[in-house]
C-alpha positions as CSV (number, residue, x, y, z in Angstrom):
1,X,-47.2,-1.4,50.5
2,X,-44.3,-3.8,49.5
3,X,-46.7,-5.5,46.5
4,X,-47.2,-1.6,45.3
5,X,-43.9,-1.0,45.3
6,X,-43.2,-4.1,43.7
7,X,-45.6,-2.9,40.9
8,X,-43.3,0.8,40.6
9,X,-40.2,-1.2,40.7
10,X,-41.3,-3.7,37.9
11,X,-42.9,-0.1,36.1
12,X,-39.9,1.2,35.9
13,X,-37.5,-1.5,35.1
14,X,-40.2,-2.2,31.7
15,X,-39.9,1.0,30.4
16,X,-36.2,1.1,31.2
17,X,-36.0,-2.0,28.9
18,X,-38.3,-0.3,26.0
19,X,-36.2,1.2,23.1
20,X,-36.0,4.8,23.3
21,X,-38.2,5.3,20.0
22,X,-41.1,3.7,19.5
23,X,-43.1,2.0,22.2
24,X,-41.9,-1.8,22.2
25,X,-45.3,-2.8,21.0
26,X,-45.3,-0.5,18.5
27,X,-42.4,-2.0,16.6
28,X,-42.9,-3.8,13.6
29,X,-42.2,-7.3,13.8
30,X,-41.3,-10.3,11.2
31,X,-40.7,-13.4,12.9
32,X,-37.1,-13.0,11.8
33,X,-35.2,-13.5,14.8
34,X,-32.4,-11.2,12.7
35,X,-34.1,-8.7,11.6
36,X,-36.3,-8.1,14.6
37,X,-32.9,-7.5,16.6
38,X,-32.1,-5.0,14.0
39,X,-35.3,-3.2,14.1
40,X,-35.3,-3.7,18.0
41,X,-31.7,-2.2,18.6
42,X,-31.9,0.8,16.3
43,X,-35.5,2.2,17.5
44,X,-33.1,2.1,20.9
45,X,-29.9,3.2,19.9
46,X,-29.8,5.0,17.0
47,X,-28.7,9.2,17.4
48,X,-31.2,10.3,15.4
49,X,-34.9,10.1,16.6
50,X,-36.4,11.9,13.4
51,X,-35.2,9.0,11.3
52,X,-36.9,6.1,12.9
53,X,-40.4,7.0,11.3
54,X,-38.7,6.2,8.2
55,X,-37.0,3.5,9.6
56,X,-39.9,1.6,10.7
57,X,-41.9,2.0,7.8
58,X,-39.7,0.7,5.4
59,X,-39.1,-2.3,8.0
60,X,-43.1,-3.0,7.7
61,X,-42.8,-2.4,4.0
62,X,-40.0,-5.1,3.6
63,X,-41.1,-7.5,6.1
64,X,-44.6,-7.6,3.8
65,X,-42.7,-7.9,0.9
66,X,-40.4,-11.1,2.7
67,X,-43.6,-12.2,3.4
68,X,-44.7,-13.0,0.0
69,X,-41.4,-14.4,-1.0
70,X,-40.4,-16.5,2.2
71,X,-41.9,-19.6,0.6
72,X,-39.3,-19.8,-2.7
73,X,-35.9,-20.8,-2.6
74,X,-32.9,-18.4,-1.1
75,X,-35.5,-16.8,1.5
76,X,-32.8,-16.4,3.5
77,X,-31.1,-14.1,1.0
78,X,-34.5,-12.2,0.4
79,X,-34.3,-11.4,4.4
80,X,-30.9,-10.3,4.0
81,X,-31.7,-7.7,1.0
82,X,-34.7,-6.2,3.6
83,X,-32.3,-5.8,6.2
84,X,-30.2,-4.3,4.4
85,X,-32.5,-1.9,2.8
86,X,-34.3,-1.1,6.6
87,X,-30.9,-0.3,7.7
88,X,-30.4,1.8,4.5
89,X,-33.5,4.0,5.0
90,X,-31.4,5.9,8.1
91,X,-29.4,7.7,5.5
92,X,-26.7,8.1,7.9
93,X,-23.2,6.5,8.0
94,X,-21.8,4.1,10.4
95,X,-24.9,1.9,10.0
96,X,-24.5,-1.8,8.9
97,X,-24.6,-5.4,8.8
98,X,-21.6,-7.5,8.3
99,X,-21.5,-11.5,8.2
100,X,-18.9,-13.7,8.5
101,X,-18.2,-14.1,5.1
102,X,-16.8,-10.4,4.9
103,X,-13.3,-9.2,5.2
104,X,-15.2,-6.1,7.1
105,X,-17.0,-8.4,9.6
106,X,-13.1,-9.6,11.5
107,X,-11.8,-5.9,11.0
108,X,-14.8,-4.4,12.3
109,X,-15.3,-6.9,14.9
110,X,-11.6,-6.1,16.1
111,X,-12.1,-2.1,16.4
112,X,-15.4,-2.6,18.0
113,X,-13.8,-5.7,20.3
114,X,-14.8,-3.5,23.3
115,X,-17.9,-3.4,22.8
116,X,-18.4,-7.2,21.7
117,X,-15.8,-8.5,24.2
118,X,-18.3,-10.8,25.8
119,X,-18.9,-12.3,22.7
120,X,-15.2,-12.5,21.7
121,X,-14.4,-16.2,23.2
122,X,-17.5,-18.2,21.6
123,X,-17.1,-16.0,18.3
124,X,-12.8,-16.5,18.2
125,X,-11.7,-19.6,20.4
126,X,-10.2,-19.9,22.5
127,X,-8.6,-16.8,23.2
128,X,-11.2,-13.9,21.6
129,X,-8.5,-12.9,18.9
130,X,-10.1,-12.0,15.8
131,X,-8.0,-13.5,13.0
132,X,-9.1,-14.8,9.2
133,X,-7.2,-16.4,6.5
134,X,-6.4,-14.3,3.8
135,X,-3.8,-12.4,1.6
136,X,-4.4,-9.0,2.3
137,X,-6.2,-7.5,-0.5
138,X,-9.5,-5.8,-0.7
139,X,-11.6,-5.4,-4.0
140,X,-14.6,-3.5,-5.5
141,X,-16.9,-4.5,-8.2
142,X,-17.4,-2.9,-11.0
143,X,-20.3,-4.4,-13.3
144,X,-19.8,-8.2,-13.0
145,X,-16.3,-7.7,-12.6
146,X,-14.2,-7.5,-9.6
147,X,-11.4,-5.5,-9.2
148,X,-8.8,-4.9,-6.5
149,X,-8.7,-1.7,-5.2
150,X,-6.2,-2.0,-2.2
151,X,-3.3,-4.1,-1.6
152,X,-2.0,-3.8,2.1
153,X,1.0,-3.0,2.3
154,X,3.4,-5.8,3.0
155,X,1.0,-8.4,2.8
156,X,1.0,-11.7,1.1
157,X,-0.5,-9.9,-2.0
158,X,1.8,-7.2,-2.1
159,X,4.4,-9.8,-1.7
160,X,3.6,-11.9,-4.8
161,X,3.2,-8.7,-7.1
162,X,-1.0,-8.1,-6.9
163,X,-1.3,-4.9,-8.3
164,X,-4.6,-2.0,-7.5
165,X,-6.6,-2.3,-10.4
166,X,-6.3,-6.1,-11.3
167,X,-9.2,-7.9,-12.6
168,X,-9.8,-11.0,-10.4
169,X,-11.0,-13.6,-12.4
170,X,-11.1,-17.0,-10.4
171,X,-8.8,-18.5,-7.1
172,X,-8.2,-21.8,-7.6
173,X,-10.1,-22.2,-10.5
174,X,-13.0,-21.1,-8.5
175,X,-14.8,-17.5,-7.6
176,X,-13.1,-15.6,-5.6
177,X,-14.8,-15.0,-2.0
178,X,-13.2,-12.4,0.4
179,X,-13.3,-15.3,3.1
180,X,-14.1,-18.8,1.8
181,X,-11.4,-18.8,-0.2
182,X,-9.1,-19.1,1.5
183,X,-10.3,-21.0,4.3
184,X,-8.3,-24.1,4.8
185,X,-5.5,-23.2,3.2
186,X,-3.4,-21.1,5.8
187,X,0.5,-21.8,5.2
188,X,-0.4,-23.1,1.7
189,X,-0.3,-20.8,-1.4
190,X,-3.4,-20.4,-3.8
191,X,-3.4,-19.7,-7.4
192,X,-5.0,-16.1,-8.3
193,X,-6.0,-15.5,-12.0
194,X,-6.0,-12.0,-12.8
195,X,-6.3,-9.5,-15.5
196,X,-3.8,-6.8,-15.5
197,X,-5.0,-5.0,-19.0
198,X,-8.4,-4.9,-20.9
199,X,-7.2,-7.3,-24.0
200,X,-4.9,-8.9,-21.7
201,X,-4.5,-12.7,-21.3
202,X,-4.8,-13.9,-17.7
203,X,-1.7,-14.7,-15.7
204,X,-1.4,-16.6,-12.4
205,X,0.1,-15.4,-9.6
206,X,0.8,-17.8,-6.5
207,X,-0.1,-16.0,-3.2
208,X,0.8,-17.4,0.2
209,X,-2.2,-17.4,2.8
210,X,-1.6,-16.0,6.0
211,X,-4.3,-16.3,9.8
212,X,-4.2,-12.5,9.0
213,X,-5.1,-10.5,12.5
214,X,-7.3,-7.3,11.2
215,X,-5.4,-4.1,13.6
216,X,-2.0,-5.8,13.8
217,X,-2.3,-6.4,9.6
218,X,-3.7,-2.6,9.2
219,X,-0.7,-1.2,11.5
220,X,2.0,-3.4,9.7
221,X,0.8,-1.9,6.4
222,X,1.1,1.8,7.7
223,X,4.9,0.9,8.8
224,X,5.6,-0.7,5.5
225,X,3.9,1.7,3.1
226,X,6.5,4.5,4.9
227,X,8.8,5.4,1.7
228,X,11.1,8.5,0.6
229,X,10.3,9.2,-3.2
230,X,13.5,11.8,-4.5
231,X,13.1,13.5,-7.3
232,X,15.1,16.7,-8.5
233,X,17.3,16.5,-5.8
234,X,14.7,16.4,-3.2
235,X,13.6,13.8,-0.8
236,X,10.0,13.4,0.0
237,X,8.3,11.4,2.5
238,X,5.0,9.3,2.2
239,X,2.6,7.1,4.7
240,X,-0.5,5.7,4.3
241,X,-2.7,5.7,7.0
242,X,-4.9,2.7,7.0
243,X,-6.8,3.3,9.6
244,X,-6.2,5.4,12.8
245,X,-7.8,2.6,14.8
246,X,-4.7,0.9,15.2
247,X,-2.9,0.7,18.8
248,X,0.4,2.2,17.7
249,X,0.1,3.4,14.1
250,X,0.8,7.0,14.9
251,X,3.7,6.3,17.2
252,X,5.2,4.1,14.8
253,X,5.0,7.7,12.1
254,X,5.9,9.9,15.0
255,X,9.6,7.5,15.2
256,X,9.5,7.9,11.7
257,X,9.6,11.5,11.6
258,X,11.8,12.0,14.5
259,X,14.6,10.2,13.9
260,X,13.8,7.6,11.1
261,X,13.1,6.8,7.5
262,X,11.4,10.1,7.4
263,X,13.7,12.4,9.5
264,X,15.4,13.8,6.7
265,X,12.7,14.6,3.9
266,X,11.9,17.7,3.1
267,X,8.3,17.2,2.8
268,X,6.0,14.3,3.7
269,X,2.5,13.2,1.7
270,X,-0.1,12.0,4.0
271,X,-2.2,9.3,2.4
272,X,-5.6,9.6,4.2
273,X,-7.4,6.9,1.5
274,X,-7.6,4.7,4.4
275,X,-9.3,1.3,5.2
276,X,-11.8,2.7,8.7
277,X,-11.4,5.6,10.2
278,X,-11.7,5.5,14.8
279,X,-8.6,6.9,17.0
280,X,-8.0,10.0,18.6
281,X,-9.9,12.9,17.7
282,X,-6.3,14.9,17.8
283,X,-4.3,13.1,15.6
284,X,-3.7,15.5,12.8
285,X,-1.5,17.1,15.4
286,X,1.2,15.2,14.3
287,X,1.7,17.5,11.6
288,X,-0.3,20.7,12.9
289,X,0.0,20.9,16.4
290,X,1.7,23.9,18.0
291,X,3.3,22.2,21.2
292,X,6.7,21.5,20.9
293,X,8.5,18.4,20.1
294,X,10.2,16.1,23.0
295,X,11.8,13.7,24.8
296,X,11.9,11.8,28.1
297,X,16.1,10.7,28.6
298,X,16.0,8.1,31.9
299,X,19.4,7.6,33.6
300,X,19.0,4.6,32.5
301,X,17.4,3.0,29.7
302,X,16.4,4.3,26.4
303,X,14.6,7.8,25.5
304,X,11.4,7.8,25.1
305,X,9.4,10.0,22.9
306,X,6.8,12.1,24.6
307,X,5.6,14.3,21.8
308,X,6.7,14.9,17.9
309,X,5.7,17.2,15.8
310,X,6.4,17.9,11.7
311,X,7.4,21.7,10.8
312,X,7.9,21.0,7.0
313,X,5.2,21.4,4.1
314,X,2.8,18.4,4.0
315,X,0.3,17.4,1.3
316,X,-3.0,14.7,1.9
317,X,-4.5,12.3,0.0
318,X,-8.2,11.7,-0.3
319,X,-11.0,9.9,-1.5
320,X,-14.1,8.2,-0.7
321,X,-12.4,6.1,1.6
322,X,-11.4,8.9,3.7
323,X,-14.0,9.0,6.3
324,X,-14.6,9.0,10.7
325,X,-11.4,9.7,12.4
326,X,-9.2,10.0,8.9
327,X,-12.1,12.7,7.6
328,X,-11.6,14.5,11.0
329,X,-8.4,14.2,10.1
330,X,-8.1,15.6,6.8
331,X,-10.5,18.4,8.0
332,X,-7.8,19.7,10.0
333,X,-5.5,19.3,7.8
334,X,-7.4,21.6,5.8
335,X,-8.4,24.4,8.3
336,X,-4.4,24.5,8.5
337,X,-4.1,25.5,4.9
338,X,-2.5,21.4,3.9
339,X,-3.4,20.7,0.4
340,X,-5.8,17.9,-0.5
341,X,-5.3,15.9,-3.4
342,X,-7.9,13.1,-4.6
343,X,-11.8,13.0,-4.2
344,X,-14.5,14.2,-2.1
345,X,-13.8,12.5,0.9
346,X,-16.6,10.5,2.6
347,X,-19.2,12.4,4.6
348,X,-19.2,10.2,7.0
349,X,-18.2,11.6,10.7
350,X,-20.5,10.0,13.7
351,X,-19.7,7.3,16.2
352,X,-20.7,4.1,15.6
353,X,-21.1,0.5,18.3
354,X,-21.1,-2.6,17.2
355,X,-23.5,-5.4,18.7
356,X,-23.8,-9.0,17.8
357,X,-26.6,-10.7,16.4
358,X,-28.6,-13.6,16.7
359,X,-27.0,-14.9,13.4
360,X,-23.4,-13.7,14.6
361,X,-23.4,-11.2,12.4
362,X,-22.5,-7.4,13.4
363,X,-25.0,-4.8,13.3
364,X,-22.8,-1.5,13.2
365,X,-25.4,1.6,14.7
366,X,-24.6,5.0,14.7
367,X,-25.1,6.5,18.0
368,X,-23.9,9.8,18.5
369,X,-23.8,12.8,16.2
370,X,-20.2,14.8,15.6
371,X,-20.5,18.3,15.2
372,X,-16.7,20.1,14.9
373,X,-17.1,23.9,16.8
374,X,-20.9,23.5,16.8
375,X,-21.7,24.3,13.2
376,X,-19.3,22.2,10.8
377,X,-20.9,18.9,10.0
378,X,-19.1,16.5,7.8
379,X,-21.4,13.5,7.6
380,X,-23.3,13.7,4.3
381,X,-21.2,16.3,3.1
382,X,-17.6,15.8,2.8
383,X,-14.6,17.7,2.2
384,X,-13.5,18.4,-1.5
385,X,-10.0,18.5,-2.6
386,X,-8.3,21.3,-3.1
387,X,-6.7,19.6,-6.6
388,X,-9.4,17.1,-7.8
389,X,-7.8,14.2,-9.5
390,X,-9.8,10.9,-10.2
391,X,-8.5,7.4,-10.0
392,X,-10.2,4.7,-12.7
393,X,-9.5,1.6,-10.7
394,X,-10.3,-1.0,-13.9
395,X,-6.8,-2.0,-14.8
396,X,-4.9,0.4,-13.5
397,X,-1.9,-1.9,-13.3
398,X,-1.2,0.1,-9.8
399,X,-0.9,3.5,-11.1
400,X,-1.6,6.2,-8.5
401,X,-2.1,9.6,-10.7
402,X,-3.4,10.8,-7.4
403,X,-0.3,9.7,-5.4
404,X,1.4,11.3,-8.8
405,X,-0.4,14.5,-8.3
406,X,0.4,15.1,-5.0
407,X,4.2,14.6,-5.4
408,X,3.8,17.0,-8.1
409,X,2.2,19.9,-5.2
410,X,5.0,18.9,-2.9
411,X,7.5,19.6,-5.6
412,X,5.8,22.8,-6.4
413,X,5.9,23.5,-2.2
414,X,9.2,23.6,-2.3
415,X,10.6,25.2,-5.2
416,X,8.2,27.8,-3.8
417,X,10.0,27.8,-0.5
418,X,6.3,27.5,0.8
419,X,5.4,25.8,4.2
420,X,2.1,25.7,3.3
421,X,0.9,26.7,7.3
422,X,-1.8,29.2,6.2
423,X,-5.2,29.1,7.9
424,X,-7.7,28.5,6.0
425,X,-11.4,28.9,6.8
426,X,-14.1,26.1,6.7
427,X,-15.4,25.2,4.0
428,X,-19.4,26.8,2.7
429,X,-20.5,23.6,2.0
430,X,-19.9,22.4,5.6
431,X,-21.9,24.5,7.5
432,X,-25.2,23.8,8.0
């Protein structure tokens, strides 16, 4: 009896252990310790059962192909590319790999610490706090050129006069890498070459490098992007959200609007062209939500803000960049009859979990559908703006005709005495 038993347990603790897709045998296989994780962890994890057929038989397809290539030089690249292109096939968002030679690899592996925390000490000694050195820029290439297309807000970049748009052409007379760099060289200052024009000769700018910690970085650019623009007479407000993943970057714009830099606008411009998306699910209730505004006064001590909440016209911001939490975000801005100005924003609303690798590197899977009141899905199919307005990034010498446009709605908000707090339905394209 107990060595039958024995058998049941040991039954059922194997298929426990098998992925949830296909049958562990079943899976293809490389040899690659890295991309058999990969393969491994998304046949297990991933939401979407219909999508591993696909999955797996572009993995066989791409391990043969690394199979025929392994013996020439930069193999290890060659694996990279079929990893990358296995992960690809899911057509979903919040599915990636990121190494440590990424700016996204230390801010994703700090709003995913949760789930990597027992990796956190051996990956970040010897405390687990993600930091890298940098200057707080991010860039996008375009052709062989590389461009920036976000400064953070009162980083070392910002400081020194780095401008959206800039071509980068070399840091210290070398290539510029997001992380290698600058590696080295915190409390020193590097020299960036840069482009601001087409025809333009290259300038140098000195930039200081920082041990830049990703939430704390992204949460210190929301507080210092917070400005009044007047104009006619009127004052409006403006924030960029970065990310809603930070720990207080939404009580730092409720103080704001209660009795702060922002307490006395008459409209405010939310910037939703954010960094990552996460946090609450309910955060557009800042400037939507019905409940009333208040707060706690102790005997002794200071107040405390319980709840805040903006009555006056507001305007978003969007663009590709807008996606997860900020996408939820600006979908209920919408629904509330807010204005969008910018892009088509993502189309990219699920839940993702982060896991380590073999390598180190971060596999990013996305593990649970979002569906908003059962039929609206935004991932693949984004929200469009209400006033489309591109943005060339190539030497843009930091103008914002999108930030331009939507001072321009606010403007016209409020010569129209409007508070813009219609209800508007969803939009066709989002239902399924």
């Amino acid at each position: 009896m107990h060595v039958a038993l024995s058998r049941v347990l040991l039954t059922a603790l194997l298929l426990m252990l098998m992925p949830a897709g296909a049958p562990a045998a079943e899976l293809p296989r490389s040899g690659d310790p890295v991309f058999d994780r990969v393969i491994a962890l998304v046949n297990s994890e991933f939401h979407d059962e219909t999508g591993l057929d696909r999955f797996n038989e572009t993995a066989k397809k791409e391990i043969e192909d690394v199979g025929q290539t392994l013996p020439q030089r930069g193999s290890t690249a060659r694996v990279d590319a079929a990893i990358d292109a296995t992960i690809a096939s899911l057509r979903a968002s919040h599915n990636g790999r990121f190494k440590p030679d990424t700016i996204a690899y230390f801010e994703l592996s700090d709003i995913f610490r949760f789930a990597i925390r027992n990796d956190l000490r051996r990956l970040f000694p010897p405390e687990g706090d993600v930091t890298y050195p940098g200057i707080g820029l991010v860039t996008q290439t375009i052709g062989d050129r590389r461009f920036v297309s976000d400064v953070y807000d009162g980083s070392p970049a910002a400081t020194a006069g780095v401008l959206m748009g800039d071509e980068i052409l070399s840091v210290d007379d070398l290539p510029y890498r997001e992380i290698a760099s600058f590696e080295g060289k915190v409390g020193q200052s590097v020299g960036i070459r840069l482009r601001r024009k087409a025809d333009g000769a290259p300038v140098t700018v000195k930039v200081a490098v920082e041990r830049l910690p990703p939430l704390p970085t992204l949460a210190k650019a929301i507080a210092n992007s917070i400005a009044v623009i007047e104009h006619g007479g009127r004052k409006i407000g403006y924030v960029r959200f970065w990310t809603l993943s930070t720990r207080d970057g939404l009580d730092v714009v409720a103080r704001e609007l209660y009795d702060g830099r922002l307490s006395g606008v008459d409209g405010v411009i939310v910037d939703l062209r954010g960094r990552w998306g996460g946090g609450a699910a309910d955060a557009a209730e800042l400037f939507v939500g019905d409940t009333p505004s208040f707060r706690l006064i102790p005997r002794h001590g200071q107040p405390t803000l319980a709840n805040v909440r903006w009555r006056g016209p507001v305007v978003a911001l969007i663009d590709e960049g807008t996606r997860s939490g900020l996408e939820l975000f600006a979908y209920a801005l919408r629904i509330n009859g807010i204005p969008l100005v910018g892009q088509r924003t993502a189309g990219a609303l699920l839940a993702g979990r982060a896991y380590i690798l073999p390598d180190d590197s971060l596999l990013e899977i996305a593990v649970s559908d979002a569906v908003i009141d059962d039929n609206v899905r935004l991932e693949g199919n984004g929200i469009a703006p209400d006033i489309p307005v591109d943005l060339p990034l190539a030497y843009a010498a930091g103008r914002d005709p999108q930030r331009e446009a939507a001072v321009s709605e606010m403007l016209r908000l409020l010569a129209d005495g409007s508070s813009n707090r219609v209800v508007m339905p969803a939009e066709p394209l989002l239902t399924p």
